[in-house]
N, C-alpha and C positions, 0 to 999 in steps of 0.2 A: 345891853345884851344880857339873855337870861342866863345867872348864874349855878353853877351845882348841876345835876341831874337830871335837870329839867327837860322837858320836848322843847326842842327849839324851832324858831322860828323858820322859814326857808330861807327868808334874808340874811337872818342868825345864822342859819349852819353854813351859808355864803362863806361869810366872815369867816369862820372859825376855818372853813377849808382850803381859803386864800392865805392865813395864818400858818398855817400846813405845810404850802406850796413853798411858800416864803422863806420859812425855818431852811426849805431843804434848796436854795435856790433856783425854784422852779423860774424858766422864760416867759417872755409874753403873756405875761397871765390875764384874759381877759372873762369877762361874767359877761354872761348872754343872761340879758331880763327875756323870758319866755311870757312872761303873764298876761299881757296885754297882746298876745297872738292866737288867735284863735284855733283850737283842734292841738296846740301844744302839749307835749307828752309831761313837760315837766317844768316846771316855774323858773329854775335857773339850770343854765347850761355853765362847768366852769371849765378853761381850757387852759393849758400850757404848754411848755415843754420842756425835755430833759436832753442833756445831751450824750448821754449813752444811757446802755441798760442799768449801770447801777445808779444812775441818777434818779433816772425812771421810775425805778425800784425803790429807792429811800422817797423819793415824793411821795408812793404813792402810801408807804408807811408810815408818813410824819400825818399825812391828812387823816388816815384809818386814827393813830394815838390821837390827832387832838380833839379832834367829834368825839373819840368813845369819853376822853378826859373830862370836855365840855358838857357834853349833854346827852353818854352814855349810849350813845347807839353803834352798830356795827351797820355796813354797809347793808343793803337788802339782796344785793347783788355785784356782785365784781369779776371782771375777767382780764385777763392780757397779761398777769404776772407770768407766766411760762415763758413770753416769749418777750415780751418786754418792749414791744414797739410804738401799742396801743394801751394802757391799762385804761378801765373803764369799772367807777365806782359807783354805783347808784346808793341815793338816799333816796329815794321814790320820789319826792318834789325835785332836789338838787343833784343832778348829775355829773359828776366830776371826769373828764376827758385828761389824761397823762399821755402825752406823745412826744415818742422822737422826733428833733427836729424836722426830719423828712418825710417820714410818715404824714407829720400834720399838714404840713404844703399839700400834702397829695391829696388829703380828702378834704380839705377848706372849709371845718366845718362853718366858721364864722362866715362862710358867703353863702354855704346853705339857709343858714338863719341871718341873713339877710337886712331884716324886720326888728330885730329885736333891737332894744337898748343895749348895748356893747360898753361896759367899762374896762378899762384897760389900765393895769399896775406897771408902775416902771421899777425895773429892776434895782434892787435896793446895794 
């Protein structure tokens, strides 16, 4: 993994964001490989979940700290800290997905993407 300040990789900021998820014990965490699908918005999909809002909330702040730590970037895009059901972090290749347990069952993203290689962390 590249060290310091560097542009990371998609794979790289992968890592670094399931790292993140980890710290703050994020659920289910699984990486949707987008690469090999064609018309895909973004090369990695990562999903979890929390089980309440403050969960939710410190996931989605341990991911923000260790990307900017790692390889100095800020999200390009984020939403859902208001309300804390869905948060959604975009790195423009790697997408980070934060859901309440229930929320997630409801929109399935992982059956939307279908297609994709799907790794899957067990909780530590």
């Amino acid at each position: 993994m590249t060290e310091g300040k560097d542009t990371l990789t998609s794979e790289d900021l992968s890592k670094v964001i399931v790292k993140g998820i980890q710290e703050k014990k994020g659920k289910e965490i699984a990486v949707l490989d987008l690469r090999n699908i064609n018309n895909a918005i973004a090369d990695y999909f990562i999903i979890c979940s929390g089980t309440s809002d403050t969960q939710v909330e410190s996931i989605a702040r341990s991911v923000e700290e260790q990307v900017f730590k790692i390889g100095g970037e800020d999200p390009w895009h984020k939403e859902g800290l208001n309300i804390k059901e869905w948060v959604l972090l975009d790195y423009v290749n790697v997408v980070t997905h934060i859901f309440k347990e229930d929320t997630r069952n409801f929109y399935g993203l992982e059956d939307l993407w279908g297609d994709a290689d799907i790794t899957r962390y067990e909780e530590e």
